[in-house]
LOBA-550873 format. One record per residue (C-alpha): residue number from 1; residue in one letter; z, y, x. Coordinates in Angstrom, 1 decimal. Example, Ala and Ser with C-alpha at 12.3 -4.5 7.8 and 13.67 -1.06 7.14 Angstrom:
BEGIN
> 1_a_7.8_-4.5_12.3
> 2_s_7.1_-1.1_13.7
REM end
This chain:
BEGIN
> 1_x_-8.8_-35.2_3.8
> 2_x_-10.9_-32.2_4.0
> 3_x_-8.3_-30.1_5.7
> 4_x_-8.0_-33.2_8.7
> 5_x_-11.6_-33.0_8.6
> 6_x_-11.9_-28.9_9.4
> 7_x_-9.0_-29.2_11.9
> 8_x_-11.2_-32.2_13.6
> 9_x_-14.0_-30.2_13.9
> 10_x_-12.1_-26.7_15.4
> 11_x_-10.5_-29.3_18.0
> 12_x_-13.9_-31.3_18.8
> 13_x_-15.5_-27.6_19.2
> 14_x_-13.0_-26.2_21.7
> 15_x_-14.2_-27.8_25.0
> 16_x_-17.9_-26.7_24.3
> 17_x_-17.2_-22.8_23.8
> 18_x_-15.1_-20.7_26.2
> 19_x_-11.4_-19.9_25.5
> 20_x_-13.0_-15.8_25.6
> 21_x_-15.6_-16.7_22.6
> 22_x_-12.9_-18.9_20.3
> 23_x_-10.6_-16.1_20.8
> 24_x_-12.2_-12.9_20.6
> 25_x_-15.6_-13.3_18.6
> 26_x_-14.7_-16.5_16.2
> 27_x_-10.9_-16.5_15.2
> 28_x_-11.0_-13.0_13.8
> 29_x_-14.0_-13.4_12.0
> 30_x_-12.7_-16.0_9.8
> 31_x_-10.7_-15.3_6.0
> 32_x_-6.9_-14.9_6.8
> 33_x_-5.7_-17.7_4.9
> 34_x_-7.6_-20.0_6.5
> 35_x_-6.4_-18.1_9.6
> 36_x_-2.9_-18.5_9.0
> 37_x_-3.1_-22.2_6.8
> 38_x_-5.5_-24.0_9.2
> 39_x_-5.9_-22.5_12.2
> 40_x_-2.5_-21.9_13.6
> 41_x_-2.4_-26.0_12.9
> 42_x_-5.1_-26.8_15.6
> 43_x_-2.7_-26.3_18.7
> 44_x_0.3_-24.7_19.8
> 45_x_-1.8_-22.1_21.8
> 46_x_-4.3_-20.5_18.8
> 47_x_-0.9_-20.4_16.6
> 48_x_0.7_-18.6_19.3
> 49_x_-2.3_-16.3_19.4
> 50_x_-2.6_-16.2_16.0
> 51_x_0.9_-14.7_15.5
> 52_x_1.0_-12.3_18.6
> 53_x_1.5_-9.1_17.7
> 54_x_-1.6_-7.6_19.7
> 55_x_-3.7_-10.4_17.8
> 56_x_-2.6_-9.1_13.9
> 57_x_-3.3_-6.0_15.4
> 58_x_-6.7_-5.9_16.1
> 59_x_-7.3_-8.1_13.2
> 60_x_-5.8_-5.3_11.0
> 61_x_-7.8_-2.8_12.4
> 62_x_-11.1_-4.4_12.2
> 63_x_-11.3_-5.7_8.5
> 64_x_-9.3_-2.0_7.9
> 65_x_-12.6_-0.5_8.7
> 66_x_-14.7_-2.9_6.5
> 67_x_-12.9_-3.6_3.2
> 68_x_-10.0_-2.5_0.7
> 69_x_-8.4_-4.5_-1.8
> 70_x_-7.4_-3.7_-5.0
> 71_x_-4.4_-5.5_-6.9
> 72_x_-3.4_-5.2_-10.6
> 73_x_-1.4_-6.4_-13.1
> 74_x_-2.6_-6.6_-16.8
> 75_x_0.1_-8.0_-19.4
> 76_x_1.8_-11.3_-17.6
> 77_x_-1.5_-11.5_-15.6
> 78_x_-1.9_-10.3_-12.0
> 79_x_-5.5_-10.4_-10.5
> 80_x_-7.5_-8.7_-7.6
> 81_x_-10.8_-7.2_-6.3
> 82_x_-12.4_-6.2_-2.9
> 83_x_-14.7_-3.7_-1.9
> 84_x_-17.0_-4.5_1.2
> 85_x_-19.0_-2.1_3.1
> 86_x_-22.0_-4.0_4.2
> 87_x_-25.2_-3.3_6.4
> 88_x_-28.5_-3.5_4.3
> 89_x_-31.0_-5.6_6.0
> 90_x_-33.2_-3.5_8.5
> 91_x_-31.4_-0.7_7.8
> 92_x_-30.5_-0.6_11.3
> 93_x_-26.2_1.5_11.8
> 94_x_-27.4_4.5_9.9
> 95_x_-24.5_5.5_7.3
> 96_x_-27.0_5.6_4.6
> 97_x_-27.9_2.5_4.8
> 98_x_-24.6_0.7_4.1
> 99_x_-24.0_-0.4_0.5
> 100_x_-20.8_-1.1_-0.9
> 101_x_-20.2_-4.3_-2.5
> 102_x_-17.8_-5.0_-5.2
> 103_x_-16.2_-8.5_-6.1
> 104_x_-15.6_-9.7_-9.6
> 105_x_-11.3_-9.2_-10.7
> 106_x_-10.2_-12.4_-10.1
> 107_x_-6.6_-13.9_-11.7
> 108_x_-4.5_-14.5_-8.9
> 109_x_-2.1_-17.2_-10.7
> 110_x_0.1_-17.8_-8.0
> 111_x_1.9_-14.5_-8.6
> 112_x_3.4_-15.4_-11.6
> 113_x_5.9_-17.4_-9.7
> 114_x_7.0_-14.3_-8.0
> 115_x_10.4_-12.9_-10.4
> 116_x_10.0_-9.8_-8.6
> 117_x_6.6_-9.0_-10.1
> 118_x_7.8_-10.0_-13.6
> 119_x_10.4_-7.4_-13.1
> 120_x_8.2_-4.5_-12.1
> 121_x_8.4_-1.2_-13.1
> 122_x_6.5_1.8_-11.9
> 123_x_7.0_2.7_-8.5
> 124_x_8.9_-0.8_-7.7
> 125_x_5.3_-2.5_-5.7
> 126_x_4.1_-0.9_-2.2
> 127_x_1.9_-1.9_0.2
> 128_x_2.1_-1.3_3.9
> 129_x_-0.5_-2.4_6.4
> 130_x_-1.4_-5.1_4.1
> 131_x_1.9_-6.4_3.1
> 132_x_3.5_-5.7_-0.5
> 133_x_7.2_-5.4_-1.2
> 134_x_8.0_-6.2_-4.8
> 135_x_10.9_-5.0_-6.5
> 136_x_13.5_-4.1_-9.6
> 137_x_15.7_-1.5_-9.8
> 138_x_17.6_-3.9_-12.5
> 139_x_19.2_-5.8_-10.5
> 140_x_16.2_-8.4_-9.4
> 141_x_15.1_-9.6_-6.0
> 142_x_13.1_-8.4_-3.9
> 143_x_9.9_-10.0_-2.3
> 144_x_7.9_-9.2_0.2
> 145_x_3.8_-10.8_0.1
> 146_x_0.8_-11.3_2.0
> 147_x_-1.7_-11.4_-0.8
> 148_x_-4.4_-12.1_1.5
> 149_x_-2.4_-15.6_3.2
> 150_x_-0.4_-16.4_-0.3
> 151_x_2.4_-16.3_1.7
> 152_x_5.9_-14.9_0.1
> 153_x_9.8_-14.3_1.2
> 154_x_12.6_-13.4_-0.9
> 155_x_15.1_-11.0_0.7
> 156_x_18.7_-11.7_0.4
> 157_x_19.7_-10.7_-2.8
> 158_x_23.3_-9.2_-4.1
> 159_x_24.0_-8.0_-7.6
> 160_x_25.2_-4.8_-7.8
> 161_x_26.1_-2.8_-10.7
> 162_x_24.1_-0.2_-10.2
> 163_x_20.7_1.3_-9.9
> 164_x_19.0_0.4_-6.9
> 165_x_15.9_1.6_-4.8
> 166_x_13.6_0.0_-2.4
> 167_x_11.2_1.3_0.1
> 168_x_8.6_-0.2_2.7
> 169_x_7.9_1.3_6.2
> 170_x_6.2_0.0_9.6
> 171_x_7.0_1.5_13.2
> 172_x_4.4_1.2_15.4
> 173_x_6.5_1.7_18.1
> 174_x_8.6_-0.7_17.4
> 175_x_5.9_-3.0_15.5
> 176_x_9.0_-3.6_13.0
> 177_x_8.6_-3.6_9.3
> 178_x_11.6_-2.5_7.3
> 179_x_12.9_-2.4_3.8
> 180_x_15.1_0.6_2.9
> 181_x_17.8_-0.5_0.8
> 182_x_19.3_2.8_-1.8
> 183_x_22.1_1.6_-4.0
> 184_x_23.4_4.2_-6.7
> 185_x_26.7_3.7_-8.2
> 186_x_27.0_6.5_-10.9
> 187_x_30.0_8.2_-10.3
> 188_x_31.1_6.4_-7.2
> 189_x_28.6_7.4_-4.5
> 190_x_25.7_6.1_-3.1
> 191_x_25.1_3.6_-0.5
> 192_x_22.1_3.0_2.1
> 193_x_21.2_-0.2_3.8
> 194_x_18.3_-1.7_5.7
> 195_x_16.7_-5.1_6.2
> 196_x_14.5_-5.6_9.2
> 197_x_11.8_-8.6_8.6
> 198_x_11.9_-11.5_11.0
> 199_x_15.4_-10.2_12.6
> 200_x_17.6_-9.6_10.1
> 201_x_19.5_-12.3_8.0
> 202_x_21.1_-10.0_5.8
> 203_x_21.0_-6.1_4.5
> 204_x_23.1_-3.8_7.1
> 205_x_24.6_-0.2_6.3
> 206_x_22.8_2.7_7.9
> 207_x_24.4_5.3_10.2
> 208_x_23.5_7.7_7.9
> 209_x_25.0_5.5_4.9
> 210_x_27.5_8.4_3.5
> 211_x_30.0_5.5_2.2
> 212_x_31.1_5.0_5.6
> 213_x_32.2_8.6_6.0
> 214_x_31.2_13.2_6.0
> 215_x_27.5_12.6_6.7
> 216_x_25.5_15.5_6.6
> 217_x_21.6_14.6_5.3
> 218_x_19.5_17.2_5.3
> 219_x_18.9_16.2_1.9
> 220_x_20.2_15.6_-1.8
> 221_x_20.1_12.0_-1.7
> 222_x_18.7_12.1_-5.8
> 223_x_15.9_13.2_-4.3
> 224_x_15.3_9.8_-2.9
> 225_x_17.1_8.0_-5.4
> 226_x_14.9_9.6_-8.5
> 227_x_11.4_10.2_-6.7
> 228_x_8.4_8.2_-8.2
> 229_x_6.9_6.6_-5.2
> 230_x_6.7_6.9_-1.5
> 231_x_4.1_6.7_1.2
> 232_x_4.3_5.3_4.6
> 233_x_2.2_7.2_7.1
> 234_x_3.2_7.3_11.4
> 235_x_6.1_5.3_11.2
> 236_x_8.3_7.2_8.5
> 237_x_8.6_6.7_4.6
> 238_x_7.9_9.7_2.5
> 239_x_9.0_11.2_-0.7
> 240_x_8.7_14.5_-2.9
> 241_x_12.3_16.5_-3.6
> 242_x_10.8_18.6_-6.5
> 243_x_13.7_20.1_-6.7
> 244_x_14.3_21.9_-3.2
> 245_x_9.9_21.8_-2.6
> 246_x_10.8_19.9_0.2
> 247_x_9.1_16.5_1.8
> 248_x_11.9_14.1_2.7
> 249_x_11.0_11.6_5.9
> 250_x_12.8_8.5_6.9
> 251_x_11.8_7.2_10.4
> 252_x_11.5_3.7_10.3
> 253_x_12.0_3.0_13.8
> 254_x_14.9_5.8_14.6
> 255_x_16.2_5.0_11.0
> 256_x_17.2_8.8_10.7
> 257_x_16.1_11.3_8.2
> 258_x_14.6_14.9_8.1
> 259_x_13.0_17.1_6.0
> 260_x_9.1_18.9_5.8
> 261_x_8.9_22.2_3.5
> 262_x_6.1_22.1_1.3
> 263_x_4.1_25.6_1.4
> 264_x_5.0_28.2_-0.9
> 265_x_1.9_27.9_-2.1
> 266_x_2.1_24.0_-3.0
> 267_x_5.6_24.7_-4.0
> 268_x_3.9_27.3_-6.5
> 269_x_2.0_24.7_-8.0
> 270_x_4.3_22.8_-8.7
> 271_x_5.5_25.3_-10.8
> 272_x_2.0_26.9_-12.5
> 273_x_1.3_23.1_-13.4
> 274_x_4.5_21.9_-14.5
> 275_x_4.0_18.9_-12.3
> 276_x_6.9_16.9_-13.3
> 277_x_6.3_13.7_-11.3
> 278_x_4.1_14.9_-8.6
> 279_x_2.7_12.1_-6.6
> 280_x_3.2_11.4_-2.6
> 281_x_-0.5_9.8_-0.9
> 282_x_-2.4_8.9_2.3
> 283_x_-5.6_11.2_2.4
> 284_x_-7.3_10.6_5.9
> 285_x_-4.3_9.5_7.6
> 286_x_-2.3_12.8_6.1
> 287_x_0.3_12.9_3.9
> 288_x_-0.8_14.0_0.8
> 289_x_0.7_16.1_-2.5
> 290_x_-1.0_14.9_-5.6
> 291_x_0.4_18.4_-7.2
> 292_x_-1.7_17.9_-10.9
> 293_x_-5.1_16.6_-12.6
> 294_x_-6.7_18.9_-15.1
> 295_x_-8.6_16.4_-16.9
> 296_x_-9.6_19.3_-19.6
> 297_x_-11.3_21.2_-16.6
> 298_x_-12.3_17.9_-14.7
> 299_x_-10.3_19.4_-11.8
> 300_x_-8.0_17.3_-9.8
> 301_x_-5.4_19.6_-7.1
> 302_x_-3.9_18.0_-3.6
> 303_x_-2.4_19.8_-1.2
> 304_x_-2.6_17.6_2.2
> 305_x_-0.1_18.3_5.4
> 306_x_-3.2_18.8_8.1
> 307_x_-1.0_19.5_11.2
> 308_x_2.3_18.0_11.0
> 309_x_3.8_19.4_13.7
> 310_x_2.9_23.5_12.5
> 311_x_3.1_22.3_8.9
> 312_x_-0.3_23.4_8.1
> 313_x_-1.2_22.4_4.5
> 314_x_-4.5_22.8_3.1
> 315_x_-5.3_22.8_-0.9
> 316_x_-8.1_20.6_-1.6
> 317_x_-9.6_21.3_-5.2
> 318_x_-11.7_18.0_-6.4
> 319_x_-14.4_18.6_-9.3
> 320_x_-15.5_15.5_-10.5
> 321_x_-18.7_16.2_-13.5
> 322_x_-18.8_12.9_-14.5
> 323_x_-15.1_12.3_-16.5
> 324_x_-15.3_10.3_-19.5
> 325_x_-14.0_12.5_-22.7
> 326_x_-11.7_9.5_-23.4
> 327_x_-9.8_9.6_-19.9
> 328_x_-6.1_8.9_-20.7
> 329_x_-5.1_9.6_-16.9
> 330_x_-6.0_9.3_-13.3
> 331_x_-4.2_8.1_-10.5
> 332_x_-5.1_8.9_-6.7
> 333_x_-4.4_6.2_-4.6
> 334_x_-5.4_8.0_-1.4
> 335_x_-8.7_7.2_1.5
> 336_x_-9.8_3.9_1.4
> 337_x_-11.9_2.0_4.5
> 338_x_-14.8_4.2_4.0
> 339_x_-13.2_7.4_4.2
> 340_x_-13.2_8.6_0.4
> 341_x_-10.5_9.2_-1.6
> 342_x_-10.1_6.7_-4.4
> 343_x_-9.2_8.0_-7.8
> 344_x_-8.6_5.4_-10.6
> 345_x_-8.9_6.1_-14.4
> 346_x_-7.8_5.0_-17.1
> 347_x_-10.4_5.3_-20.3
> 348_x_-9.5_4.4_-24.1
> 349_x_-11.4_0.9_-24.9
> 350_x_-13.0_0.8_-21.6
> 351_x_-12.0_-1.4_-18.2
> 352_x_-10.6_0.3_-15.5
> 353_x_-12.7_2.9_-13.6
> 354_x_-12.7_3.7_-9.8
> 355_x_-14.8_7.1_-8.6
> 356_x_-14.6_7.4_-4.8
> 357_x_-15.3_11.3_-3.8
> 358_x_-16.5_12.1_-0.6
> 359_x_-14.3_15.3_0.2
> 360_x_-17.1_16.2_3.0
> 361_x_-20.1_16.0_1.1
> 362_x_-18.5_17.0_-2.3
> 363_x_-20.1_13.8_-3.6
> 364_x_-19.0_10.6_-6.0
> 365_x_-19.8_7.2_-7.0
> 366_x_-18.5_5.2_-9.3
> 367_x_-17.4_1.6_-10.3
> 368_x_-16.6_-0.3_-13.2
> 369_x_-14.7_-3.2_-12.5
> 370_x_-15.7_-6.9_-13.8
> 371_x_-12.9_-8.7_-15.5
> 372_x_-12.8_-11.8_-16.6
> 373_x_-14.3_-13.3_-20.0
> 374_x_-10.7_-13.2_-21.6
> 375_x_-9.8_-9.9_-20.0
> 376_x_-12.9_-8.2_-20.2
> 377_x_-11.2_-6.3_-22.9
> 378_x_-8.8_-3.7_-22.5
> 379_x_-5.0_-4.9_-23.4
> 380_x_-2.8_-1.8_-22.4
> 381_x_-2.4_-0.3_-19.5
> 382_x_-2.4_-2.2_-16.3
> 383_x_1.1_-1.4_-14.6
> 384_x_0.4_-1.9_-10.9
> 385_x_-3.1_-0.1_-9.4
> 386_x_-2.0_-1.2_-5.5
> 387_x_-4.6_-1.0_-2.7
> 388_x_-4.1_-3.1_0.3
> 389_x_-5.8_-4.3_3.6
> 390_x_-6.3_-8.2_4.9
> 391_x_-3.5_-8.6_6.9
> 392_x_-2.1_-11.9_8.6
> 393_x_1.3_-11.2_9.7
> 394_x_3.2_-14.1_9.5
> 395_x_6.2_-14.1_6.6
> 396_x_7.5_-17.5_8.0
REM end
């Protein structure tokens, strides 16, 4: 009743407001579930706008510069938590008087329906422009899901013996969002595959798939197979080959492969700090080198690709002061909406800790985050620390 009741109203307003105002001041103003649940049920015209491409767009781009998510999973449990950079009142557009407002972790139940999640390991959730692809290399499905409409697809799934790998990439040229597809067979080769969302019906073999004859990657496809996580920045996916100091890039679009060198220097560190799973993040729109973190020294060392095109890398050296002496470990999940790089740390008997360092002004702040009565205390460590936008790109 309630929902025929909202949908009454929308369609009672529309012939009072111009098309112009509905459109461009109101619609993207509202929450994208109710978006995406109620709004594209008004009329055939708002869900067509609703769904355009040019629409998701700009509706991506503005709450981008407002607010980050945060999602988690804590035993059987997933939950979530938003960060919203608001204007004081009075205080006029001056930077300094913005605040930035936590919300309370909140369970999100509904994800426990989703095998893929059950199934996680470490590097099998990512998130691109606000869309999460969920996976197992045992054997599982694979899910891709809008936390911020509830709205979830599995991808076709096929058993394979074998150890597979998934990745998550958008092209903006092509405004297409892939899934690459890495199957391992031990001692018979390797396989590569692609699924295209909202085209595809079912995973096709890449060009470059070196089961369908002499390909020559620029690469040794363990690199891919083994890294830890990826990152997709300008339209291509991005992991670390430890083992050559190279940056291997897959362009989502072109679906071809190539190769950055990391700088001797990086390379270096690599080696002085016995990185052994060096991490792969967005810092300021850059691909990024997570290389070590020296808790004992409260140091934290990235090395981030400045000009892609003349592979200029700059070392960035991060002091935080304020490190509690019961830290188990950090991760860096790259530049959130306000610019600062988010660093999230684990600490013994203590919830989860975000600092956000300004790498301009050298400065921190930091947030614990509110849990819920029965998981106020801590129960292991959470295994996925994701940060995502609002997006409203229609899975269905």
């Amino acid at each position: 009743m309630a929902r025929e009741s909202r949908k009454r109203k929308l369609l009672n307003m529309s012939p009072e407001l111009p098309t112009e105002i509905i459109f461009s001041h109101i619609l993207p103003r509202l929450p994208p579930k109710d978006l995406m649940m109620q709004c594209r049920c008004v009329c055939k015209s708002w869900s067509s706008l609703i769904c355009s491409p040019s629409f998701v767009a700009d509706f991506w781009n503005d709450r981008n510069k407002s607010t980050t998510n945060f999602l988690f999973q804590k035993q059987n449990c997933f939950f979530s938590s938003k960060i919203e950079e608001k204007e004081q009142q009075g205080g006029g557009n001056n930077n300094n008087n913005r605040v930035l407002i936590p919300t309370p972790v909140t369970e999100l139940s509904y994800l426990s329906r989703c095998e893929a999640f059950q199934l996680y390991r470490y590097d099998g959730a990512q998130s691109v422009h606000g869309l999460v692809c969920s996976s197992s290399s045992y054997g599982g499905p694979v899910f891709i899901l809008n936390p911020s409409t509830r709205e979830s697809i599995q991808l076709p799934h096929v058993k394979h013996n074998a150890l597979v790998v998934y990745n998550f990439g958008f092209s903006p040229l092509t405004n297409e969002y892939k899934v690459l597809q890495l199957i391992n067979f031990h001692n018979s080769g390797f396989q590569f595959n692609a699924f295209t969302l909202g085209q595809d019906s079912s995973w096709r073999a890449l060009q470059v798939d070196p089961a369908a004859g002499d390909v020559d990657l620029p690469f040794k496809i363990l690199a891919v197979a083994r890294s830890p996580n990826s990152v997709c920045i300008n339209g291509a996916i991005h992991w670390i080959d430890k083992s050559e100091k190279n940056i291997v890039v897959f362009d989502v679009g072109e679906e071809s492969f190539s190769v950055v060198p990391l700088s001797e220097d990086c390379a270096q560190d690599l080696v002085d700090y016995d990185a052994n799973f060096p991490s792969i993040v967005e810092v300021g729109g850059c691909v990024a080198v997570f290389v070590a973190n020296r808790w004992e020294h409260n140091k934290i060392i990235l090395w981030i690709l400045k000009d892609y095109q003349n592979l200029v890398w700059v070392k960035e050296t991060i002091t935080i002061g304020e490190i509690p002496k019961k830290t188990i470990c950090g991760e860096v999940l790259g530049t959130i909406h306000t610019g600062e790089l988010a660093i999230m740390l684990e600490v013994v008997d203590s919830p989860l800790q975000l600092h956000l360092y300004n790498m301009k002004s050298k400065r921190y702040r930091i947030f614990d985050f509110v849990w819920p009565g029965f998981m106020a205390k801590p129960h292991g460590r959470p295994l996925i620390q994701l940060v995502y936008s609002d997006s409203i790109v229609p899975l269905k």
